[in-house]
C-alpha angles and dihedrals in degrees: 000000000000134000122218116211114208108186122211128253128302091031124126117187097027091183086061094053093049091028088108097041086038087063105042097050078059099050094045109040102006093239107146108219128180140194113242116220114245120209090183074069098046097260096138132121118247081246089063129065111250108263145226130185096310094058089045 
């Protein structure tokens, strides 16, 4: 099982900001999770458009 994390508007990184949950629900249960990156935030690679919700 995995759990994908999807963070809210206005953040950028989203694997910093649940790195810590991210563990600990490791740690606890064994479930793997993991932070999408979203391109509607800016999280996009100078190779990609910049994105909006589409590209989310």
């Amino acid at each position: 099982m995995e759990l994908v994390i999807v963070h809210g508007a206005l953040v950028r990184d989203g694997a910093w900001w649940w790195g810590a949950t991210a563990e600990l629900l490791s740690e606890r249960t064994g479930i793997r999770s993991r932070a999408l990156a979203l391109p509607s935030c800016g999280e996009t690679t100078a190779g990609e458009m910049a994105g909006g919700l589409v590209a989310d």
